[in-house]
C-alpha positions as CSV (number, residue, x, y, z in Angstrom):
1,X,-33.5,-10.1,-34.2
2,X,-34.6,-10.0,-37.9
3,X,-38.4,-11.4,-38.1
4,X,-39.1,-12.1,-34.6
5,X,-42.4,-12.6,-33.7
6,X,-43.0,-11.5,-29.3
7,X,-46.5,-12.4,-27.9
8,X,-48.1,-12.2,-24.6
9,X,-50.1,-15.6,-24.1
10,X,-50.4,-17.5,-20.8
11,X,-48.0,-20.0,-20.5
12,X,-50.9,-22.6,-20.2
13,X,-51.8,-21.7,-23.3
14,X,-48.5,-21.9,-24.7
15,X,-48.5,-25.6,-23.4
16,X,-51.9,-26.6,-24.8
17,X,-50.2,-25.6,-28.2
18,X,-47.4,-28.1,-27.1
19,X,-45.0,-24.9,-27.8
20,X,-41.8,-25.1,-25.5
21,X,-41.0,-23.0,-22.5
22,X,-37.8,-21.9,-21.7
23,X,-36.9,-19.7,-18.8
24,X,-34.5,-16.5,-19.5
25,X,-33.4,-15.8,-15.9
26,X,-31.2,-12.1,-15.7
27,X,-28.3,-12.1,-13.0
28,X,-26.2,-9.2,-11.6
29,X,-23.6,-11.6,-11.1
30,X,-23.5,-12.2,-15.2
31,X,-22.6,-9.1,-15.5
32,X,-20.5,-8.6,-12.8
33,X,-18.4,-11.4,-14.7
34,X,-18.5,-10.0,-18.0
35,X,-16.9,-6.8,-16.7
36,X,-14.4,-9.3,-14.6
37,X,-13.8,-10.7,-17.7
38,X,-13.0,-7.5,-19.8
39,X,-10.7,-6.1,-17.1
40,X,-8.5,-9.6,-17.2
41,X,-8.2,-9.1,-21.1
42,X,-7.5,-5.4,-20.8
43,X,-5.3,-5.3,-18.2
44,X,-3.6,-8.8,-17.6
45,X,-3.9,-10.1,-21.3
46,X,-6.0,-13.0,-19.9
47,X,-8.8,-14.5,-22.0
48,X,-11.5,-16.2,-20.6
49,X,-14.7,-16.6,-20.3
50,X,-17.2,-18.8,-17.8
51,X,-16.7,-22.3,-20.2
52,X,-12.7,-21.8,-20.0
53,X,-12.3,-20.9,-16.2
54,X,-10.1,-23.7,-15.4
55,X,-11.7,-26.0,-13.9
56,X,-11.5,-27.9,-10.3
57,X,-8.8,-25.4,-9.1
58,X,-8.0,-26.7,-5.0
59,X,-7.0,-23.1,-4.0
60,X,-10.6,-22.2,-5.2
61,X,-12.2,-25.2,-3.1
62,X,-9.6,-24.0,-0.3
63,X,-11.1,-20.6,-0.1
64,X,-14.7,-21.9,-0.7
65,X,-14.6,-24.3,2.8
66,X,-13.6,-21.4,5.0
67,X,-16.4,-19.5,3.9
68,X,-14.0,-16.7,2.3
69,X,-16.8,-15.5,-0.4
70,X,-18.4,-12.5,0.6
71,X,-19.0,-11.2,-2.8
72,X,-19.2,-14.5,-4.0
73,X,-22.7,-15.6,-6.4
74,X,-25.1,-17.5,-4.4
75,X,-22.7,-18.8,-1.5
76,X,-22.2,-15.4,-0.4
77,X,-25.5,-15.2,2.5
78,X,-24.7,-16.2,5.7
79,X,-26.9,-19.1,5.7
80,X,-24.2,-20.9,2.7
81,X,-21.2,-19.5,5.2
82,X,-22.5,-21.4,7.9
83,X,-22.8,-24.3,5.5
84,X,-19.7,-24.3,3.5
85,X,-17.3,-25.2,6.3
86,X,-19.9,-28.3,7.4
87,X,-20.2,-29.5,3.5
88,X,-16.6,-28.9,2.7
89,X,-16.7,-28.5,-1.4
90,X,-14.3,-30.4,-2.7
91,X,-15.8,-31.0,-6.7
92,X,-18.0,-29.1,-8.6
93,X,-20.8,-31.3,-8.2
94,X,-20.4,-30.6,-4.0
95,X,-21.4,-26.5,-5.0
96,X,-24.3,-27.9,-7.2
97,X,-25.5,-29.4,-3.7
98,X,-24.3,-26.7,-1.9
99,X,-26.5,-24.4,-4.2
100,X,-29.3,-27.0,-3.3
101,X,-29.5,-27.4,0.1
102,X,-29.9,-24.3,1.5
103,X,-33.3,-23.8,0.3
104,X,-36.7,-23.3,2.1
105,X,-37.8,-26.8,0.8
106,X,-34.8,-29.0,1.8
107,X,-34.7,-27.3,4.9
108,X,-38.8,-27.7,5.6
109,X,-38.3,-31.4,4.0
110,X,-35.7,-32.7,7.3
111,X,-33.3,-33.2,4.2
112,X,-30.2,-30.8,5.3
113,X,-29.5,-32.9,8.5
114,X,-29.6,-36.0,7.4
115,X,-27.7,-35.3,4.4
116,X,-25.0,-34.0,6.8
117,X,-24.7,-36.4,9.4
118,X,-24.4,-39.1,5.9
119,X,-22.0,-36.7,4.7
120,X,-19.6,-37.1,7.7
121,X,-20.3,-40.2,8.8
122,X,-22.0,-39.9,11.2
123,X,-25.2,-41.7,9.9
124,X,-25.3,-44.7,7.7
125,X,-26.9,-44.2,4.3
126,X,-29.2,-47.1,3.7
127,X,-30.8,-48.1,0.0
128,X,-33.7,-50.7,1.1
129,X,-33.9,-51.2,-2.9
130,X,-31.1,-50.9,-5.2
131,X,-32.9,-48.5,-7.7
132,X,-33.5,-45.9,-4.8
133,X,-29.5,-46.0,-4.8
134,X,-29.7,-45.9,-8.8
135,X,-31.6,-42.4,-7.7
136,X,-30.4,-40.9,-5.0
137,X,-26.8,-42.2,-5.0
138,X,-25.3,-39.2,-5.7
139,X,-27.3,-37.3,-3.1
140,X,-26.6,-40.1,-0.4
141,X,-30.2,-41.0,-0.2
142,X,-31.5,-37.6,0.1
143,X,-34.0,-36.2,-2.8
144,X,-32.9,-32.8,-3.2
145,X,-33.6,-32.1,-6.9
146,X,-37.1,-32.2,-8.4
147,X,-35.4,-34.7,-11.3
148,X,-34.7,-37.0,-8.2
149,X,-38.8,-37.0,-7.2
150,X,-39.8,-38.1,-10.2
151,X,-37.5,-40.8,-10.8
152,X,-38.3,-41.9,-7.3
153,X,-41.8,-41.8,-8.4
154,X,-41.5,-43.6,-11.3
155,X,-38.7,-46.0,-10.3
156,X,-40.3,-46.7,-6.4
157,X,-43.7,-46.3,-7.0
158,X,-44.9,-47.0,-10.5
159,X,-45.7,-43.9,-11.8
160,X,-45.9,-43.0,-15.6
161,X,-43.6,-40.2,-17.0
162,X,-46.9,-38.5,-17.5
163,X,-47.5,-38.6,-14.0
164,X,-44.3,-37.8,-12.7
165,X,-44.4,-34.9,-14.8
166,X,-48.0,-33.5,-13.4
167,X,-46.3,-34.8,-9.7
168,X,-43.0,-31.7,-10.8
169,X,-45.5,-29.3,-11.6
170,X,-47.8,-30.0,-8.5
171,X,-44.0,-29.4,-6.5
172,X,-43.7,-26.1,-8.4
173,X,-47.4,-24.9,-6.9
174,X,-47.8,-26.5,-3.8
175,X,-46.9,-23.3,-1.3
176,X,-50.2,-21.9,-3.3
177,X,-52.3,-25.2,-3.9
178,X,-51.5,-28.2,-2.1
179,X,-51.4,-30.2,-5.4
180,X,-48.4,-32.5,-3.9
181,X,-50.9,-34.1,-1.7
182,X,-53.4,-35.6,-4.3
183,X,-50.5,-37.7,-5.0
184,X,-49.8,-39.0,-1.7
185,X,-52.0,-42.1,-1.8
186,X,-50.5,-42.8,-4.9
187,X,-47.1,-42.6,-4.0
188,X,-47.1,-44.6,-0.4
189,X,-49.5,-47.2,-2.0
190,X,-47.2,-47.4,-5.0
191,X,-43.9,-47.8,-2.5
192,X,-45.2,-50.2,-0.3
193,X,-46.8,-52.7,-3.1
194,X,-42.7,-52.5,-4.2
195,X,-41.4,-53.4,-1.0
196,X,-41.3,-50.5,0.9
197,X,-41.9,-50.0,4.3
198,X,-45.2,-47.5,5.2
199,X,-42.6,-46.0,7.3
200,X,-40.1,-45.2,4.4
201,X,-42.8,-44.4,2.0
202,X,-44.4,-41.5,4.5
203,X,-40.9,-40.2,5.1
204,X,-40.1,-39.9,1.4
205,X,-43.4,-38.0,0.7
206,X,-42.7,-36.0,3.3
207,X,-40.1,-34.9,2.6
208,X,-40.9,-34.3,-1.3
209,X,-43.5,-32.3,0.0
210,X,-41.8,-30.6,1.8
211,X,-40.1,-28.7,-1.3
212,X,-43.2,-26.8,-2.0
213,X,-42.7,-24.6,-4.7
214,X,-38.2,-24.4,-3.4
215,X,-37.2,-27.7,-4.6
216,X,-34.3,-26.6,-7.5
217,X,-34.2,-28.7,-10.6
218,X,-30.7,-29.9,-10.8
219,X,-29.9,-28.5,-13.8
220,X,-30.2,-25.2,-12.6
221,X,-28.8,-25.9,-9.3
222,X,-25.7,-26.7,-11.9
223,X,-25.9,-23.7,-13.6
224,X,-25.6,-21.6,-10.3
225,X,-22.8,-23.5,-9.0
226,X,-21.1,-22.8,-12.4
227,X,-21.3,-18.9,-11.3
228,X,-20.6,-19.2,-8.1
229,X,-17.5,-21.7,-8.9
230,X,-16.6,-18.8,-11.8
231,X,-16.5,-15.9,-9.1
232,X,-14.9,-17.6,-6.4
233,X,-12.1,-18.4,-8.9
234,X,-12.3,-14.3,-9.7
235,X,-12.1,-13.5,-6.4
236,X,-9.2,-16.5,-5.2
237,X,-7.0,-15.6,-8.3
238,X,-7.7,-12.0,-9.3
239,X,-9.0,-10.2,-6.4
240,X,-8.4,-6.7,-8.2
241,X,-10.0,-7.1,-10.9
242,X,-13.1,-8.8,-8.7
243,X,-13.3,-5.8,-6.4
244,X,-13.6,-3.3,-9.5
245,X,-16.6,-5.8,-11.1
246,X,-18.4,-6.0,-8.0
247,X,-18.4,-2.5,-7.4
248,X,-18.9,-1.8,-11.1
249,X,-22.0,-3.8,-10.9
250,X,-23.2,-2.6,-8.1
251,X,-26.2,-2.5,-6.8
252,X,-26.4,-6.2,-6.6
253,X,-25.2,-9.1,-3.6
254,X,-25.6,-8.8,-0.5
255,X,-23.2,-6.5,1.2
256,X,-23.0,-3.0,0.5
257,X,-19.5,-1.4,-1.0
258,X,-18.1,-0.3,2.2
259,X,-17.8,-4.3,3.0
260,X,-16.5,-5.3,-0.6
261,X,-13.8,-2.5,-0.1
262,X,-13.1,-3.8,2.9
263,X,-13.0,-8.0,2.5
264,X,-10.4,-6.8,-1.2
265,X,-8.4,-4.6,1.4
266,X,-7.9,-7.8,3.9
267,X,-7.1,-10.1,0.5
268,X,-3.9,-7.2,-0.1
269,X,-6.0,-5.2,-2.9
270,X,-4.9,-1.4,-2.7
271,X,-7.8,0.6,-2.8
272,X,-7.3,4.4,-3.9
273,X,-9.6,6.9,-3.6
274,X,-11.8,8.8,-6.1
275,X,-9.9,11.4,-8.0
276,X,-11.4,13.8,-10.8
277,X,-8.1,13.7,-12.5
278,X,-7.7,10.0,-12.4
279,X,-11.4,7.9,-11.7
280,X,-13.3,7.7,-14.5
281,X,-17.2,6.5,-14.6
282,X,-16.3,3.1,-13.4
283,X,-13.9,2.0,-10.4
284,X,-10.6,1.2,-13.0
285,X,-7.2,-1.1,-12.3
286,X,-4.2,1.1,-12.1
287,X,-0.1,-0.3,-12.4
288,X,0.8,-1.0,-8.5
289,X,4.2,-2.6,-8.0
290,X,4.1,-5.4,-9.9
291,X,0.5,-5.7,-9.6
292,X,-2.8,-3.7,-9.9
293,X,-4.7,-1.3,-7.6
294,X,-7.9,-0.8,-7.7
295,X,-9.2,2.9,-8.6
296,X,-12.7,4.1,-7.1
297,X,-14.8,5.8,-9.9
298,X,-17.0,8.8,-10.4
299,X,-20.1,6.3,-10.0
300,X,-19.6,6.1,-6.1
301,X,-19.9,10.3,-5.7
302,X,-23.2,10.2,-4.1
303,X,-25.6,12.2,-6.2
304,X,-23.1,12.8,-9.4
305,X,-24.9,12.5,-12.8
306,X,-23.9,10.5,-15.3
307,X,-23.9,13.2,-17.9
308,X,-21.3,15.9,-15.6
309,X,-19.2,12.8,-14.9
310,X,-18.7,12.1,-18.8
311,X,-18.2,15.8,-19.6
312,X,-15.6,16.0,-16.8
313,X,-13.5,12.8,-18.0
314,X,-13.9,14.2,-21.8
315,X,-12.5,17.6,-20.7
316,X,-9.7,16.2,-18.6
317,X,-8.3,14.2,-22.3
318,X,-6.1,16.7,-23.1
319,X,-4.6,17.5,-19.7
320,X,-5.3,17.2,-15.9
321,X,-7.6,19.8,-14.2
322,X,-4.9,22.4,-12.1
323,X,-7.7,23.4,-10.0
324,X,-11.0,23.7,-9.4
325,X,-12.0,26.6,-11.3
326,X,-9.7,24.9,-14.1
327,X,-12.1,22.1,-13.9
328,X,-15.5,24.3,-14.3
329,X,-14.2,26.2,-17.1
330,X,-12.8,23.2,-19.1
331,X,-15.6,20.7,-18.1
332,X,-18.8,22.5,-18.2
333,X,-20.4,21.0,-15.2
334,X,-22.6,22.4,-12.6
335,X,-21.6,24.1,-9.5
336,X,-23.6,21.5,-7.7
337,X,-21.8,18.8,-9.2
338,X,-18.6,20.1,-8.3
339,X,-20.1,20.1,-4.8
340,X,-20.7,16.7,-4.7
341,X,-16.9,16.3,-5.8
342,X,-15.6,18.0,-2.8
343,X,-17.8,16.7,-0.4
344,X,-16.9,13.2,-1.5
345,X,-13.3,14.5,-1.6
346,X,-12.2,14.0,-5.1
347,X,-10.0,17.5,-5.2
348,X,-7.6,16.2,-2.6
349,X,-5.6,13.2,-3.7
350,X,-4.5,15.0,-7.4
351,X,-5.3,18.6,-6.4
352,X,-4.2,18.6,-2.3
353,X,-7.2,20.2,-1.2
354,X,-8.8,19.0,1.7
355,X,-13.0,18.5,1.6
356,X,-13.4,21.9,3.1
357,X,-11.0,23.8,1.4
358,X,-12.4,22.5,-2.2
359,X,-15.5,23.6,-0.5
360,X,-14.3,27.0,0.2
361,X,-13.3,27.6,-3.6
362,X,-16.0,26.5,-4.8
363,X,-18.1,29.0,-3.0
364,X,-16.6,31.7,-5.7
365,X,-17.8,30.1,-8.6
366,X,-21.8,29.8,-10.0
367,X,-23.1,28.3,-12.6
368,X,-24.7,31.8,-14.8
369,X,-23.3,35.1,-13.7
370,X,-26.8,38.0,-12.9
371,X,-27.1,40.1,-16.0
372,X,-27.1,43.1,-13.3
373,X,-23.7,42.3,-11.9
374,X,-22.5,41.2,-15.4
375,X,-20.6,44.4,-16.3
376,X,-19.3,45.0,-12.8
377,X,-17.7,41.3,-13.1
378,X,-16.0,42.4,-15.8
379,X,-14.8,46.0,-15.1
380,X,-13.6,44.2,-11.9
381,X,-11.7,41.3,-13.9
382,X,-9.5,44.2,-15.4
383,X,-8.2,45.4,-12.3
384,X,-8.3,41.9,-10.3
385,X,-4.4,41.3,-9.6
386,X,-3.4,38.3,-11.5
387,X,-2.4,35.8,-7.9
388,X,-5.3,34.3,-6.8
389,X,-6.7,35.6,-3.5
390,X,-4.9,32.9,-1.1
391,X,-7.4,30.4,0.6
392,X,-8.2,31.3,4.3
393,X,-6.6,28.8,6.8
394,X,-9.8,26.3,7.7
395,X,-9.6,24.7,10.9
396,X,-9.0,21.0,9.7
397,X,-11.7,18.5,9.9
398,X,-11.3,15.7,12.7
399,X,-10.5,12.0,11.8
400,X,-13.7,11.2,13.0
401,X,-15.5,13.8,11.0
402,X,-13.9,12.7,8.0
403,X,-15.2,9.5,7.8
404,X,-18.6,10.4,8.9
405,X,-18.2,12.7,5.4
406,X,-16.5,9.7,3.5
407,X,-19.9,7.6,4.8
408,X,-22.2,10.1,3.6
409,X,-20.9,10.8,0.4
410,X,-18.8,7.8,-1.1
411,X,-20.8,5.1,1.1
412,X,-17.3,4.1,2.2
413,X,-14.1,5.2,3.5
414,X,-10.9,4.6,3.2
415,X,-9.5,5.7,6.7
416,X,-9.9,3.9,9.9
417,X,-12.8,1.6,10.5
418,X,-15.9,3.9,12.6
419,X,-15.7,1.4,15.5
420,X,-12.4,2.4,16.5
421,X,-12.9,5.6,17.0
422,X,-14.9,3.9,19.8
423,X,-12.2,1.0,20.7
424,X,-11.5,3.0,24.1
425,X,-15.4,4.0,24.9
426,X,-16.2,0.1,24.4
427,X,-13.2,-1.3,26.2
428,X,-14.3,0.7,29.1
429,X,-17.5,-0.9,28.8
430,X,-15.3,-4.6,28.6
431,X,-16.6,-4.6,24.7
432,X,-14.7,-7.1,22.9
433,X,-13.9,-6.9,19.4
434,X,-15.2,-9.3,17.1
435,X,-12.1,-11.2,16.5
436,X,-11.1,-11.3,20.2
437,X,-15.4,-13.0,20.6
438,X,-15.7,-15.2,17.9
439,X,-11.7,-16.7,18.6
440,X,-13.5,-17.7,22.4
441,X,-13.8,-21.3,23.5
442,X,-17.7,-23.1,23.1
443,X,-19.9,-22.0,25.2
444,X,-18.2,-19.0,27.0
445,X,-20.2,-15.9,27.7
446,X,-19.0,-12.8,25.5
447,X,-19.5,-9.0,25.3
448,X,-18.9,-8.0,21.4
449,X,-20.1,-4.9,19.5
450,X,-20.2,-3.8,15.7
451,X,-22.0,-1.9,12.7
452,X,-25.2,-3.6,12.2
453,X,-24.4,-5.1,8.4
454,X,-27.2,-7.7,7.9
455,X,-30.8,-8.5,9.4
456,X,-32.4,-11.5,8.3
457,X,-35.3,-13.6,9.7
458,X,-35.6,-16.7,7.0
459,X,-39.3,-17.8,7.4
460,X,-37.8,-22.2,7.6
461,X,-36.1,-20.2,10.8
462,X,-38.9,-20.8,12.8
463,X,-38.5,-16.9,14.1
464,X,-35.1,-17.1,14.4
465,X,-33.6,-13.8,13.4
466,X,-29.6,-14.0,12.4
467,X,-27.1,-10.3,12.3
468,X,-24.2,-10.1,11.0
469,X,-21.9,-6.9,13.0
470,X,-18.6,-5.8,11.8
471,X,-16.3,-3.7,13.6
472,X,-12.3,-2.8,12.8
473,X,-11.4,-6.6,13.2
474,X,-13.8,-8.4,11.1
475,X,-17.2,-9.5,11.7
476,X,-19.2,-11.6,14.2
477,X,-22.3,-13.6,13.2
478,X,-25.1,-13.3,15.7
479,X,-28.3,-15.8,16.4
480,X,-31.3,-13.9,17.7
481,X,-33.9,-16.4,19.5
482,X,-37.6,-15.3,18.8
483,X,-38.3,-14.2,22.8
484,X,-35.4,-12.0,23.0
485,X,-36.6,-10.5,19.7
486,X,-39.9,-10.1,21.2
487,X,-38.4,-8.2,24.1
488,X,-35.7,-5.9,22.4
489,X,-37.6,-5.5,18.9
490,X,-36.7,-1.9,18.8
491,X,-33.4,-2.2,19.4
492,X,-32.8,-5.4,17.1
493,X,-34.6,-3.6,14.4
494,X,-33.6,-0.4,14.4
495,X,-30.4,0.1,15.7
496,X,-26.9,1.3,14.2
497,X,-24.4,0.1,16.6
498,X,-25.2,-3.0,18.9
499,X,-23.6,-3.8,21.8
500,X,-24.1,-7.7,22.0
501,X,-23.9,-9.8,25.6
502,X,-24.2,-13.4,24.2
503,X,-22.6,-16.8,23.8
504,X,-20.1,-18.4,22.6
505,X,-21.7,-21.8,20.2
506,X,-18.9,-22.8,18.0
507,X,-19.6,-25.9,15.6
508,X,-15.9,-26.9,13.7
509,X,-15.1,-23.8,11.4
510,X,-18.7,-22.1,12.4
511,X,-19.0,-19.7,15.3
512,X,-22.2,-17.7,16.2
513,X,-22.8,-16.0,19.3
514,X,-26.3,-16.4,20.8
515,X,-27.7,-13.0,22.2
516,X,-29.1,-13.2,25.7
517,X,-29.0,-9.2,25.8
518,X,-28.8,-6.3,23.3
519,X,-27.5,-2.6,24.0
520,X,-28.2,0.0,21.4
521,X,-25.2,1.6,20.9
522,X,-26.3,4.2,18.1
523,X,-26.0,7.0,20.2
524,X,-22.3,6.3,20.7
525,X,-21.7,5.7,17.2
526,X,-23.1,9.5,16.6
527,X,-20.1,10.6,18.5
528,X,-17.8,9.7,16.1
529,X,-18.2,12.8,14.0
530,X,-18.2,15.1,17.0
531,X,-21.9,16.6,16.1
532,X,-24.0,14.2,17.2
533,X,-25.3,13.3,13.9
534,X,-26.7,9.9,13.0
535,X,-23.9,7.7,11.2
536,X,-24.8,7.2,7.7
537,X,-24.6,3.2,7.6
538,X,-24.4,2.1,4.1
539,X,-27.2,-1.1,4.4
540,X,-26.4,-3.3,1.8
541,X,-29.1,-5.1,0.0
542,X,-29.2,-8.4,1.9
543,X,-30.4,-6.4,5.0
544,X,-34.4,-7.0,5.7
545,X,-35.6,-3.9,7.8
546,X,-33.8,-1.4,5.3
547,X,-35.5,-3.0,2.3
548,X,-38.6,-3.6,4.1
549,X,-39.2,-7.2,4.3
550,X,-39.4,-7.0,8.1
551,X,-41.8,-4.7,10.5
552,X,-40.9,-0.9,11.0
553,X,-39.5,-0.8,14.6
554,X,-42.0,2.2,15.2
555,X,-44.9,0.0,14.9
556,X,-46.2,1.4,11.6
557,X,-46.6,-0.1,8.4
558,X,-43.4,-0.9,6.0
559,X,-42.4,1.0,3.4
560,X,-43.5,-0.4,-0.2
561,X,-39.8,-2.2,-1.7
562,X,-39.0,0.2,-4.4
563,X,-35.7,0.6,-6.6
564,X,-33.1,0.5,-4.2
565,X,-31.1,4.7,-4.4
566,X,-28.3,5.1,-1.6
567,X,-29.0,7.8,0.5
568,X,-28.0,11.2,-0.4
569,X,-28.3,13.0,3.2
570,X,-25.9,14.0,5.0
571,X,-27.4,13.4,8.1
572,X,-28.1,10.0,7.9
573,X,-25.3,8.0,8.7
574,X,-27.6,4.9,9.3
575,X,-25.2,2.2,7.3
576,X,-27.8,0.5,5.5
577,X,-28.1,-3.3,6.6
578,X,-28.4,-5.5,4.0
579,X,-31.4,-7.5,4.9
580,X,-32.7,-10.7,3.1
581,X,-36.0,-12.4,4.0
């Protein structure tokens, strides 16, 4: 920008110079959109953008109650899931609360509960003066938005705008001061002199309090819900072109590829695999009876630079790669890089080779021929017949193998689900699957198993620690009570594949099953490529012990949160949780 002036100056500075603050907040979602958005114009001649999504769509809403968002901005965490089908968003002004409410504050505040038994009825909402109703009308009687606490403070206890305004900013530092509490005498004194009982006034200061430094300002609880509104409408009408923007942006969410491939394949999305004569960079849309599919790019070969993927899509212009070779002459790219090709299986659905045979050809090329052998290579080359030397017959890889390989090198796969390779193994073990659990009456006592997805221990949970499994029939949400944690920690915390014996606690559309006894079934899971080799769990971001927000399971101290790179070995098919704190 021509002329523009950046300094570094505390921001208390900047407001004893009466200058104006404005927050610029970056989201992965923003640009997950933007590339939505593109893909729309490109390939559906759709133009929009997040002020012309039409607005109050009911199929969106529809989708939004039964929790259908995984992928979804914001009201994607398990914590909203649970929530959506209770709140049952309906207007846009329902997501703003939605966005709200499941906060540390509202939740330390006693303000979820009572919002939801006013919501359904279940408790009368009561105004004892008809300006708390001009307040918190819209929030039946709940504060919920730091706006709200100062209008309660000025209209229900006397306070000046000045003072309301140092009460916001003593919300916004209480988890580090305490400030909230200097205003406490204040505030009941000021209540009860209007007509308020001591009772009433307490509660209310409680339970502004209790925001500490969580309490949203509702105009940016709006401005999420306008995201998360945005994407679920992407996702409800356009779930093709929402797959390909989520994985474009990736890394970002909560859930790692492997479950956004797999929630686009339930909604009828064709995924097709990664090509080197078709994928480019990013995952693209290709023509699909009628409809789109949704092509995985170069960017999800594990270990791939940038720079060899651009050189091979720039070679392959004029004419798709016949072969291997064909590509490495044409293209440029390094021997390694071609490796990381065939291992993720990129020669077989244009070329028809298989990950080993690719593998096997490759093994004849390198990247700079030995100035020793030089002249042999090419007195050779004039008396090398011109048919290739056939490719030895390689004993084919198993099913199971192959998606341990898909795991380890495209985080994904494409072929059958890793549980049920295991479907027989559990069964004999009277394993349910998660669909067959979490369809059980209330209260019955289950036996369900899955990939261990997400680990998360909220700190409002009062220990609480809630998994999220997945095996070939969905998922199964799991509630982990501090003394079983205690007991299994090693287990809970570090393994790939639980076996859960639990029950049944089913609340409407919500079902969790609480854990009475955990089996580590990692070692099982290491059987499904037929060597005994860990499985390489993609963990997704949302999962706590991967990232290390929660303790190592060995008892030693957590790795320092870094950048978060997938993990290039091929021994480590530990799917990576996606754990949030």
């Amino acid at each position: 920008m021509k002329d523009r002036q950046v300094i570094e100056w505390d921001k208390d500075d900047i407001d004893a110079l009466k200058f104006m603050k404005v927050d610029v907040l970056a989201l992965g979602m923003l640009s997950c959109m933007k590339r939505g958005f593109d893909l729309l114009a490109e390939h559906k001649d759709i133009q929009l953008d997040l002020a012309t999504i039409p607005a109050e769509d009911p199929q969106t809403y529809a989708m939004i109650r039964k929790a259908d968002t995984l992928g979804v901005f914001q009201i994607e965490s398990r914590a909203q899931m649970a929530m959506l089908p209770r709140i049952k968003p309906r207007t846009f002004y329902d997501l703003v609360i939605e966005v709200a409410i499941v906060r540390p504050g509202p939740i330390q505040g006693d303000m979820v509960h009572p919002y939801l038994r006013r919501r359904e009825g279940k408790e009368p909402v009561i105004y004892p003066k008809p300006e708390l109703e001009k307040v918190l009308g819209k929030t039946l009687g709940v504060p919920l938005f730091q706006e709200q606490a100062m209008r309660v403070a000025i209209e229900c206890a006397g306070f000046t705008a000045s003072e309301a305004d140092q009460l916001r900013r003593a919300m916004a530092t209480f988890k580090f001061t305490g400030g909230v509490s200097h205003f406490k005498d204040k505030l009941i004194s000021g209540m009860v002199e209007r007509g308020y009982t001591t009772e009433f006034a307490d509660k209310t200061f409680s339970q502004l309090e209790g925001f500490g430094s969580y309490g949203f300002p509702e105009s940016h609880a709006a401005s999420f819900a306008l995201i998360a509104y945005a994407s679920s409408w992407l996702k409800r009408h356009h779930p093709d072109v929402f797959c390909a923007a989520l994985l474009n942006a990736q890394p970002m969410g909560f859930y790692a590829p492997a479950q956004i491939v797999r929630d686009a394949r339930e909604h009828g999305v064709e995924i097709r695999p990664v090509c080197v004569n078709t994928s480019r960079w990013d995952c693209t849309l290709e023509p699909n009876d009628g409809g789109f599919a949704v092509r995985l790019g170069l960017r999800m070969v594990r270990g791939l630079p940038n720079g060899d993927a651009a050189r091979l899509v720039a070679a392959r212009k004029d004419q798709p790669f016949a072969s291997p070779d064909d590509l490495w002459r044409r293209a440029s790219i390094p021997v390694a890089s071609l490796v990381k090709l065939a291992e993720a299986d990129a020669f077989r659905p244009a070329l028809k080779l298989e990950r080993r045979e690719a593998l096997w050809v490759l093994k004849a090329l390198r990247d700079e021929p030995l100035p020793l052998f030089a002249a042999a290579d090419e007195r050779d080359a004039e008396h090398r017949p011109e048919a290739p030397e056939p490719t030895p017959l390689l004993k084919p890889m198993t099913p199971g193998r192959a998606v341990v390989e898909d795991y380890s090198h495209v985080g994904l796969t494409l072929r059958d689900h890793p549980v049920a390779f295991l479907r027989n193994d559990l069964q004999s073990r009277h394993v349910l699957t998660c669909a067959e659990a979490t369809a059980m009456r209330d209260r019955r006592l289950t036996r369900t198993a899955g990939l261990v997805l997400v680990r998360q221990k909220p700190g409002s949970a009062k220990g609480v620690m809630f998994i999220t499994i997945e095996d070939e029939t969905g998922v199964a949400n799991l509630v982990i009570w501090p003394s079983l944690y205690e007991q299994q920690r090693r287990i809970v915390l570090s393994a790939s594949l639980l076996i859960v014996d639990g029950k049944v606690q089913r609340e409407g559309d919500v079902v969790h099953i609480v854990a009475t006894k955990l089996h580590d079934g990692s070692g099982l899971l290491a059987s499904v490529g037929g060597r005994g080799e860990a499985f390489p769990l993609p963990h997704g971001r949302g999962d706590e012990v991967h990232h290390g927000s929660l303790p190592d399971p060995r008892g030693v101290p957590s790795r320092a949160r870094d950048i978060y790179i997938p993990d290039l070995s091929l021994k480590a098919l530990r799917l990576k949780t996606r754990d949030f704190k």
